[in-house]
Structures are given as structure tokens and as C-alpha cells.
Backbone as ProteinMPNN parsed JSONL, in Angstrom:
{"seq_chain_A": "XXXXXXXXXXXXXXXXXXXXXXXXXXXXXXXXXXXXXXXXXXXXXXXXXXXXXXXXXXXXXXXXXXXXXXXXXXXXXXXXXXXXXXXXXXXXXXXXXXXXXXXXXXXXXXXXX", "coords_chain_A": {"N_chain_A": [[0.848, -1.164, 0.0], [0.666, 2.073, -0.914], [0.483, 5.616, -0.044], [0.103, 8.882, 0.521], [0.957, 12.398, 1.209], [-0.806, 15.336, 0.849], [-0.158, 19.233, 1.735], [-1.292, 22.132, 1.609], [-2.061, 25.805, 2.364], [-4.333, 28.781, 2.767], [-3.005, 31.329, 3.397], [-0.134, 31.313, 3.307], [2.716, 30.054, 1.064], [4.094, 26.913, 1.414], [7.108, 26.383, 3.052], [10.527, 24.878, 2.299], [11.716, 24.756, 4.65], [10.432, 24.616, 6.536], [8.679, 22.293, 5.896], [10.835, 20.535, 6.558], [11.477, 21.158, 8.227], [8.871, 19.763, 10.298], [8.925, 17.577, 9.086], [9.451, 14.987, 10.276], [7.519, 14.769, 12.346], [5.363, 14.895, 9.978], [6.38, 12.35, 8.817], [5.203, 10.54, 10.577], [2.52, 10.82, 11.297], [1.572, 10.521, 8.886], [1.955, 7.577, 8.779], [0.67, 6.209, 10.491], [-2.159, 6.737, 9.763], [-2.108, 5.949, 7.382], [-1.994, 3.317, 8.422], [-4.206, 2.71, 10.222], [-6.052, 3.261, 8.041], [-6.023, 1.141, 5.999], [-6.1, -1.268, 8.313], [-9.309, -0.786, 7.575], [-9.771, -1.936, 5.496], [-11.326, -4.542, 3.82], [-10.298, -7.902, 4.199], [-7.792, -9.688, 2.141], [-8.808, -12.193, -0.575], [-7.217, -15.164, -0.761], [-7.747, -16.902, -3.134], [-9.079, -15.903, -6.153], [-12.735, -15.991, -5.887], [-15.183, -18.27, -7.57], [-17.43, -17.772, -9.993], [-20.958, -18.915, -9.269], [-22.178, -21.732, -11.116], [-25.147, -23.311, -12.402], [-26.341, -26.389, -12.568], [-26.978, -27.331, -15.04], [-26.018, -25.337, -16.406], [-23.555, -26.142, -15.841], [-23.313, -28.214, -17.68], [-23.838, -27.664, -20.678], [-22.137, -26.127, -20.453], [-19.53, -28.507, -20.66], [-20.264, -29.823, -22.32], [-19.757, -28.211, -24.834], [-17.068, -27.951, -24.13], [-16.591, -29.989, -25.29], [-16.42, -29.967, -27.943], [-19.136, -29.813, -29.302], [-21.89, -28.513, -30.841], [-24.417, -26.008, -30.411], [-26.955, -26.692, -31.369], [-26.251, -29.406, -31.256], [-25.953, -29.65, -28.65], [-28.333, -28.994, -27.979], [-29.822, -31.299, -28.646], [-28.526, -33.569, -27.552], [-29.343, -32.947, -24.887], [-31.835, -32.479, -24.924], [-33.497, -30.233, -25.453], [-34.47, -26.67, -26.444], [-32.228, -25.578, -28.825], [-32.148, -22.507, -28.943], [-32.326, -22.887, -26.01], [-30.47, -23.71, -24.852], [-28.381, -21.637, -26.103], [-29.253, -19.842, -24.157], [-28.106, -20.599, -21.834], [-25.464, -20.662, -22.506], [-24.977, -18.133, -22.748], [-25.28, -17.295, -20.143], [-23.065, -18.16, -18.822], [-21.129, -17.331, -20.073], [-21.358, -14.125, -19.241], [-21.174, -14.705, -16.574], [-18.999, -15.516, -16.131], [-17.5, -13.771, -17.239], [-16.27, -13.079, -19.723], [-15.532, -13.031, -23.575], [-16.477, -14.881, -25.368], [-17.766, -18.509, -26.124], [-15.438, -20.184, -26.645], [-13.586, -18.983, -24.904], [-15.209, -18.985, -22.53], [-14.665, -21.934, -21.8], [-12.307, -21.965, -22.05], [-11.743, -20.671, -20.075], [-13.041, -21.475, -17.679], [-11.921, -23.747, -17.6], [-9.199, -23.621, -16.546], [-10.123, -22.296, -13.965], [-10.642, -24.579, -12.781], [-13.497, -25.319, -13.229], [-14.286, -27.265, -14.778]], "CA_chain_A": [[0.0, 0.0, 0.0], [0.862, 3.346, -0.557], [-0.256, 6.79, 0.657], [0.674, 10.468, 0.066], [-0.146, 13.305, 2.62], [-0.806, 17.054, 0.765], [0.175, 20.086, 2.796], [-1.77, 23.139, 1.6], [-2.47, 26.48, 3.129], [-4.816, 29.949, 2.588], [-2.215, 32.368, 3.39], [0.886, 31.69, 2.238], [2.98, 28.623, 0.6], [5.039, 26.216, 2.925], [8.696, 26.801, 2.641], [10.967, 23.909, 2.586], [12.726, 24.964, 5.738], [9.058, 24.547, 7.657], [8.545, 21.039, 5.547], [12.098, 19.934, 6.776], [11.301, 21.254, 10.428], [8.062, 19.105, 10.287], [9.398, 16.251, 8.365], [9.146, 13.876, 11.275], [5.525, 14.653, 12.541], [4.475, 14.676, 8.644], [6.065, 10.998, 8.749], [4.458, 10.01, 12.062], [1.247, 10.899, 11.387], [0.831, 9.153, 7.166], [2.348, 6.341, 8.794], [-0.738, 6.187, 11.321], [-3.179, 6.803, 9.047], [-2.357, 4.595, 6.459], [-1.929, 2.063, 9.173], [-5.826, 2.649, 10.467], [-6.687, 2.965, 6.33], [-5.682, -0.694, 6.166], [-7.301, -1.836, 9.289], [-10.562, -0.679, 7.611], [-10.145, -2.821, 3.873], [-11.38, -6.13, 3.725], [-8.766, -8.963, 4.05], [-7.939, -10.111, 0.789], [-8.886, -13.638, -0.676], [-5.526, -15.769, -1.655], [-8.093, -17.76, -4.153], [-10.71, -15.256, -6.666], [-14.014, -15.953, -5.942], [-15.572, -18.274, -8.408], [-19.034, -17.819, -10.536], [-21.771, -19.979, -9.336], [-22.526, -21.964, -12.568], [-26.226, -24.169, -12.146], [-26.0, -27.924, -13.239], [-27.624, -27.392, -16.462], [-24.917, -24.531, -17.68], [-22.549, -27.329, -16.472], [-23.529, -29.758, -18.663], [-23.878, -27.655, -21.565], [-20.324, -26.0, -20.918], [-18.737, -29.422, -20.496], [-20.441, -30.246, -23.97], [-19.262, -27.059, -25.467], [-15.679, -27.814, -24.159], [-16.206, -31.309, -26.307], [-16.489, -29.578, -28.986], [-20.343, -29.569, -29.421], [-22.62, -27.383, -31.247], [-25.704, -25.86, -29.516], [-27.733, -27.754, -32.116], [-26.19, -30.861, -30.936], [-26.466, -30.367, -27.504], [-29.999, -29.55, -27.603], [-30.458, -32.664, -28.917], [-28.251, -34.271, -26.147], [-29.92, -32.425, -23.962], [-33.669, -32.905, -25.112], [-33.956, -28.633, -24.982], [-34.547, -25.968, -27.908], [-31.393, -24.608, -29.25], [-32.111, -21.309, -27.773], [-32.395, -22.656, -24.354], [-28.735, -24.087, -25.04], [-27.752, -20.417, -26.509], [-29.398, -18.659, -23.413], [-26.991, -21.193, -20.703], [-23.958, -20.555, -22.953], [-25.04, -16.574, -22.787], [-25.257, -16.744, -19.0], [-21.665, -18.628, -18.762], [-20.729, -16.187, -20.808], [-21.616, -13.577, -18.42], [-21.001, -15.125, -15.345], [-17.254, -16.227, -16.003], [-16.95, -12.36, -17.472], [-15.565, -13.139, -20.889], [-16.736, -12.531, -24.477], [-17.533, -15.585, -26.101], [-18.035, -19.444, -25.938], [-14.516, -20.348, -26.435], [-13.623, -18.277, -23.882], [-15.421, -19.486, -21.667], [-14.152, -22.889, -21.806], [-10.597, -22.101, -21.669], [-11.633, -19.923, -18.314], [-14.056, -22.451, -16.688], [-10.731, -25.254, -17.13], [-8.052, -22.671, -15.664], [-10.74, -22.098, -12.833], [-11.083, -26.119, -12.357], [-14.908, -25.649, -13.082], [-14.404, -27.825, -15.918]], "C_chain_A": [[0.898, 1.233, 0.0], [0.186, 4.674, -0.359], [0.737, 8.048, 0.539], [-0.058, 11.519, 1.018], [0.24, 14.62, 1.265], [-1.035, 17.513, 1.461], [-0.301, 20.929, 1.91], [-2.629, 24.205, 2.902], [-3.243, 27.673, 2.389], [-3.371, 31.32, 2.275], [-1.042, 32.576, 2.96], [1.789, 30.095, 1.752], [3.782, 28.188, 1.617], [6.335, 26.176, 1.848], [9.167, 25.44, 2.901], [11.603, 23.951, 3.498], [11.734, 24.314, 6.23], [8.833, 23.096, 7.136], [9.369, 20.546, 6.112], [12.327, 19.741, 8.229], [10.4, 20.187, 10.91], [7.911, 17.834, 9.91], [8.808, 14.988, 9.217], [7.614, 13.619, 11.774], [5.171, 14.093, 11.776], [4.231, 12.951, 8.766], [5.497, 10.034, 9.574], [3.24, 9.675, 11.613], [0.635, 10.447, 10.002], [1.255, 8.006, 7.8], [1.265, 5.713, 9.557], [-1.569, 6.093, 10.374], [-2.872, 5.99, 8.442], [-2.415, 3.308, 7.119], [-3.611, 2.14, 9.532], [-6.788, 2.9, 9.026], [-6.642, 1.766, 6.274], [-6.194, -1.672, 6.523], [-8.807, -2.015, 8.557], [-10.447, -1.48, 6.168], [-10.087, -4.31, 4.223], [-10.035, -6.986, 3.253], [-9.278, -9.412, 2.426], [-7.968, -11.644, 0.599], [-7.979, -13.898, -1.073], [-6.523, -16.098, -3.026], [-9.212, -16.958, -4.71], [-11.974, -16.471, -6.369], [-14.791, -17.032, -7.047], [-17.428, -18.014, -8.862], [-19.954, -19.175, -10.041], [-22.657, -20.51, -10.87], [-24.013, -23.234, -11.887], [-25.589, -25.327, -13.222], [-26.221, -27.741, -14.414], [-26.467, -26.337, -17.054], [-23.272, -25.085, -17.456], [-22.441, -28.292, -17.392], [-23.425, -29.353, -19.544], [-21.871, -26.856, -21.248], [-19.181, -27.123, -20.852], [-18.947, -29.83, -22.043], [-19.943, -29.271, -24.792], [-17.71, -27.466, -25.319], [-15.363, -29.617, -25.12], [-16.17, -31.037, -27.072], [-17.822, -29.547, -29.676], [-20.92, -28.321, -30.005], [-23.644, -27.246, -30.484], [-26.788, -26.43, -30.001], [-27.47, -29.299, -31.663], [-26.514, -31.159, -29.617], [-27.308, -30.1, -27.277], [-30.828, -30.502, -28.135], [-29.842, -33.789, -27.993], [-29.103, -34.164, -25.1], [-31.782, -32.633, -23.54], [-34.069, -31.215, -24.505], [-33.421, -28.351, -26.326], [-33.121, -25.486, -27.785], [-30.854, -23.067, -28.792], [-31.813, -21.337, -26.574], [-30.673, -22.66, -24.424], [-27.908, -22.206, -25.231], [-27.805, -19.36, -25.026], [-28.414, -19.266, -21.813], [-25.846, -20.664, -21.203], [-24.037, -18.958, -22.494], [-24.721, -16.503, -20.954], [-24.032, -17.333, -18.232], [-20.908, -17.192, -18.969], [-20.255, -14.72, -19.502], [-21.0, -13.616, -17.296], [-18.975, -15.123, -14.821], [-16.608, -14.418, -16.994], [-15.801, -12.607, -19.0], [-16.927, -12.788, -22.212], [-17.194, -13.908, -25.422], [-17.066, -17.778, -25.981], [-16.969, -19.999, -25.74], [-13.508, -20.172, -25.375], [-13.629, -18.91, -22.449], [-15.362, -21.041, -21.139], [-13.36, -22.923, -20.765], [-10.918, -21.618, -20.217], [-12.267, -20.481, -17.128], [-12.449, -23.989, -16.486], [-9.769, -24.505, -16.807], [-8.624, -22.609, -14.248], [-10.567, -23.844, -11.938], [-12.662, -26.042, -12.255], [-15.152, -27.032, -13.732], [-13.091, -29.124, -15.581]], "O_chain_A": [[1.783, 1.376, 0.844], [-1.008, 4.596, -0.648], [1.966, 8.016, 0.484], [-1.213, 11.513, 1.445], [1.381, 14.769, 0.828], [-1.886, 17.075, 2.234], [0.296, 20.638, 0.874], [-3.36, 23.871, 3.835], [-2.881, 27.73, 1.214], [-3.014, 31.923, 1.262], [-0.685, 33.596, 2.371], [1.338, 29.048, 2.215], [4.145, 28.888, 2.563], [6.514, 26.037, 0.637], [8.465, 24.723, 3.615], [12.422, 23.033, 3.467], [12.054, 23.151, 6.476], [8.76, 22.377, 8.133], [8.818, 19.555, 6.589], [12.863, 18.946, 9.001], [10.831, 19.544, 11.867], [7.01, 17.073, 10.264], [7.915, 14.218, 8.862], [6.847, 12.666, 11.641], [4.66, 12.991, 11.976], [3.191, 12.294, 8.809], [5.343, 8.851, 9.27], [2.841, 8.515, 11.506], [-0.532, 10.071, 9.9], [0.767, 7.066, 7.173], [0.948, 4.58, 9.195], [-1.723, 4.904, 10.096], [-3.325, 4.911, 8.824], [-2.813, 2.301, 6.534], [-4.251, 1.358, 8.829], [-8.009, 2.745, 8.988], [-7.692, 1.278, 6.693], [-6.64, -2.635, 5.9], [-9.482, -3.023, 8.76], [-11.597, -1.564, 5.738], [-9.2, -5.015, 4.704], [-9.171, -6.827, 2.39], [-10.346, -9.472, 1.816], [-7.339, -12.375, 1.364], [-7.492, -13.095, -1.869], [-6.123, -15.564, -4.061], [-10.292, -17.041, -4.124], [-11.919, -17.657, -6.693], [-15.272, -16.192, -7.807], [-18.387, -18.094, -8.095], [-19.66, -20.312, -10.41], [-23.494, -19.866, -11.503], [-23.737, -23.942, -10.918], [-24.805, -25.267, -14.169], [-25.264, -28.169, -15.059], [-26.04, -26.565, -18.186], [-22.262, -24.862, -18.124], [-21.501, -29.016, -17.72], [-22.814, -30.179, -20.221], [-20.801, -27.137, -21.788], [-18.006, -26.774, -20.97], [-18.034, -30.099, -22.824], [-19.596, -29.825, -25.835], [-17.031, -27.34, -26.338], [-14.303, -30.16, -25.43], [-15.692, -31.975, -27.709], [-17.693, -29.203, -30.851], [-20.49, -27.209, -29.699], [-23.967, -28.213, -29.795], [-27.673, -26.735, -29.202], [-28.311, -30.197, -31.711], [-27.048, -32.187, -29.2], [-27.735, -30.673, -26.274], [-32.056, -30.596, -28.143], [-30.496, -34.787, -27.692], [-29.556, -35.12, -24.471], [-32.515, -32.808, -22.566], [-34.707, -30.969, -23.481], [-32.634, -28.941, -27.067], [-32.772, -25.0, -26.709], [-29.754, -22.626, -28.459], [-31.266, -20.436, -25.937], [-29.89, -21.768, -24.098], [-27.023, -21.776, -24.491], [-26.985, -18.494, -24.718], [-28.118, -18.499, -20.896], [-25.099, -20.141, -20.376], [-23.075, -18.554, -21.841], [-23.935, -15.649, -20.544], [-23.932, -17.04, -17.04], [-20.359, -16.36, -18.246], [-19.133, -14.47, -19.063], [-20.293, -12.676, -16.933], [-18.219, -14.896, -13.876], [-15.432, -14.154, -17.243], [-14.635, -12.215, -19.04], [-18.13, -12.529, -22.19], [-18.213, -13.874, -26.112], [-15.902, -18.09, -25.728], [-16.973, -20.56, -24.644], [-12.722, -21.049, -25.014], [-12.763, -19.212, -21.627], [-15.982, -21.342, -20.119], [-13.327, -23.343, -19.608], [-10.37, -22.16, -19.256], [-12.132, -20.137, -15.954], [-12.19, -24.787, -15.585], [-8.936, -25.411, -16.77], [-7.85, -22.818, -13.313], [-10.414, -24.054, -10.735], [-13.191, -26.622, -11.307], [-16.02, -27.813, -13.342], [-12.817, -29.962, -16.44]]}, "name": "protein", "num_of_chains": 1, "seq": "XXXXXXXXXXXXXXXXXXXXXXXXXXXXXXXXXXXXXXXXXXXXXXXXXXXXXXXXXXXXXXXXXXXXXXXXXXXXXXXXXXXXXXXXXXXXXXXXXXXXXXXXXXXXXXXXX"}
């Protein structure tokens, strides 16, 4: 983390003698603060977060990573084409990429897949 203190005044500019006199306070008191800034940010996860994916937009992204068309797997599947298009769309989405391929490669880097 880092942190920066600005020193502005109304009346007149700060001289570097008066910065140089103050030096020590200045560093006292960012070193505090950024220390109670800190305190207040959520601990960080070692491992991102992943997308909750439902069974059904597992199944069709496992068939997608076989190399499947959405025509084929809504005939695996016993569902319209669309439905298939609107799971891949919400993969899509979910795993924050732009398109089917995509979301493959990023669901088997994750270990969804």
C-alpha cells in the first residue's frame, strides 16, 4: 500500500525549511493513518471468488468444451437450441468473458471444468 499526505495552506505557501522542520511529525502521522486505512479494507482472498454456474450450464459447458454445437447439444440435452444459446449466454456472463470459447478455456483454468 501506498499513501501520500498534501500540505496546503490559505495564506501563504510552505517553505521547505518549515517542511524539513516538520518532516518527522508529517512521517508520524501518514504512517498512522495509512496504518488505520488498512485496518478498515477487507482482508484479501488468496483464491478469486468463483461464478456460481447451475448444473444445467454445467452440462452444456462441459459439452461445449467437447467440442459440441448448440444444435447438438440440444439434442443431447432434449432442450430448444435457444435454451442451449441462453446457458452458454449466462456462462458467458457469469465467467466475465466474451464468447463461448472463452469461456471454456476460463471455466478449465478455474477447475470448473
Amino acid at each position: 500500500m501506498c499513501s501520500i499526505i498534501s500540505l496546503a495552506r490559505k495564506h501563504c505557501p510552505i517553505s521547505p525549511l518549515e517542511l524539513y522542520e516538520h518532516f518527522g511529525y508529517m512521517f508520524y502521522a501518514t504512517s498512522h493513518l495509512s496504518e488505520l486505512f488498512a485496518r478498515t479494507l477487507p482482508p484479501q482472498s488468496l483464491k478469486p471468488r468463483q461464478p456460481h454456474l447451475s448444473p444445467r450450464e454445467l452440462e452444456v459447458l462441459q459439452l461445449s468444451a467437447g467440442g459440441k454445437t448448440a444444435y447438438e447439444i440440444s439434442k443431447i440435452l432434449s432442450l430448444s437450441e435457444r435454451t442451449v444459446n441462453y446457458h452458454v449466454q449466462n456462462v458467458i456472463e457469469k465467467l466475465n468473458v466474451c464468447n463461448k470459447i472463452s469461456a471454456v478455456i476460463a471455466a478449465a483454468r478455474a477447475g470448473i471444468i
